[in-house]
N, C-alpha and C positions, 0 to 999 in steps of 0.2 A: 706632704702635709699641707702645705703652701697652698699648692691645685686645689687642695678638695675644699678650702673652707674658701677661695675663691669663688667655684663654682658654685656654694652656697648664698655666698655673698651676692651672686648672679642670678639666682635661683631667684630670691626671697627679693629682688629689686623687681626682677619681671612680673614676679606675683603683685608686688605694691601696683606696681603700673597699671597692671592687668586690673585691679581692684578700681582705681582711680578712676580709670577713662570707664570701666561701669559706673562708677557713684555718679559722675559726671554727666555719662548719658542718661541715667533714671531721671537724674534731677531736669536735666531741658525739655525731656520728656514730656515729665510731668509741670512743668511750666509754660510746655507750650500749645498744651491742651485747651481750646476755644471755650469747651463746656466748661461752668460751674457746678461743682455738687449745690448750689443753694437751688439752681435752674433746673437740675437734674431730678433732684431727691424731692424738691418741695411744690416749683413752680407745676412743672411738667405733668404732676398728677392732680392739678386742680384745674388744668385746661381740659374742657368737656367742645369739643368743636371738631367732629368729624374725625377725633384722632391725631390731629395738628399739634404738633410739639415744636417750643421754641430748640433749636440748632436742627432739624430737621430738616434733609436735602429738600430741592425742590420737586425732585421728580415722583418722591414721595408722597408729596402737599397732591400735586395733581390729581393720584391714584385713588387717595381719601374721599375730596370733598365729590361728590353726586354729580355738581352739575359745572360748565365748561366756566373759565376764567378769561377774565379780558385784563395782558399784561398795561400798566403805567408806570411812569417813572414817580420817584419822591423823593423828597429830600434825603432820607439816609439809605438810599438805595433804590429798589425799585419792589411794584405792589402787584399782586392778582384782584380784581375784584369778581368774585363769583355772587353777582347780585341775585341768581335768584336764591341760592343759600342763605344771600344777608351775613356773608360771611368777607374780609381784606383779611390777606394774607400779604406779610411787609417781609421783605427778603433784605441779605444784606449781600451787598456787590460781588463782593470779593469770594463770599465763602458756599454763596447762592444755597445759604440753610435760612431758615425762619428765623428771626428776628422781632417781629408784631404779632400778634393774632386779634382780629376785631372779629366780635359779633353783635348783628343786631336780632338774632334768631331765635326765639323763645324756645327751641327743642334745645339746647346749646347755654352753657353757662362757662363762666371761671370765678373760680374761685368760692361757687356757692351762689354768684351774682346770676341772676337768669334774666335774659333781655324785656322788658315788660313790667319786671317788679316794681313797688317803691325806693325811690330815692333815700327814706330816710333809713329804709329798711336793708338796701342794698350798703348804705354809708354804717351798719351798723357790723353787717358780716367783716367787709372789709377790716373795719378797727380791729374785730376781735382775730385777725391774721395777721396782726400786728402793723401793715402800713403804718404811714407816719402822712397827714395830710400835706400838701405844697402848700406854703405859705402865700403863693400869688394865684392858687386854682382852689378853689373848694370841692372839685372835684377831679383831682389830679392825685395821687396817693405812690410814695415812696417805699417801697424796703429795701434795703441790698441795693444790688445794680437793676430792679426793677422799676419801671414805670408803670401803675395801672388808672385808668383813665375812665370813667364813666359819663357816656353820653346822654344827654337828657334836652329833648327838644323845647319843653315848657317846664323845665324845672320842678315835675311831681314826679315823675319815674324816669329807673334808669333804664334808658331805649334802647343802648349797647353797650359795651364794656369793649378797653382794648387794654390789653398787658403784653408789655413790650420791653426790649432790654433799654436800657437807658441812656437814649441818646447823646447827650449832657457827658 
């Protein structure tokens, strides 16, 4: 009688166990996961640029953009510039997926921002995507772990748009 509620006693510990180190592996799992759903769900379907998605390997960027890239370094990693696209593509070191996407390409937009438009027009779409503007850029724009950034050579139109993970 002794034996058998042992063996249950034994039974119903390896099942705990068994239980545990799964709970345990889902959870680092899923914590150790690069992507955001914010970047996944929200970001990644408003980048219009050859297809370029932020965590996107690099070998994939290549295949995308038309025409050949010239690699440089940068400060949070290193960059492609495919100028006749009018497209920087920013990589990060470690994981060599996207991280930046710039364009200055009028066929090409994010976010609804198209390179060319106006500035107050471009600063309008953006608010309504809810960014939050930098307090030290009037043209620097905040949501989430996002950074997006609008380039503007004389201050009436935005000339490119870059949306990036957030350095900071």
């Amino acid at each position: 009688m002794h034996g058998k509620k042992l063996v249950l006693m034994l039974k119903n510990k390896f099942v705990c166990t068994i239980l545990i180190v799964l709970l345990i592996m889902a959870v680092l799992t899923a914590c150790s996961s690069s992507e955001s759903p914010f970047i996944t769900d929200e970001v990644n379907p408003q980048i219009d640029v050859y297809g370029v998605q932020i965590y996107m390997p690099e070998e994939e960027v290549h295949k995308l953009i038309p025409t050949e890239g010239e690699e440089a370094q940068c400060i949070y990693g290193y960059e492609y510039q495919y100028e006749e696209s009018l497209v920087n593509i920013g990589f990060n070191s470690d994981t060599k997926e996207v991280r930046r996407v710039s364009t200055k390409n009028p066929d090409t937009s994010i976010y609804g921002v198209v390179p060319g438009m106006e500035l107050e027009e471009a600063y309008t779409i953006i608010d309504s995507h809810g960014f939050t503007k930098s307090e030290t850029s009037e043209d620097m724009f905040y949501k989430e772990n996002i950074r997006m950034t609008l380039i503007s050579m004389k201050g009436t139109l935005a000339d490119g748009i870059i949306v990036e993970i957030n350095p900071e």
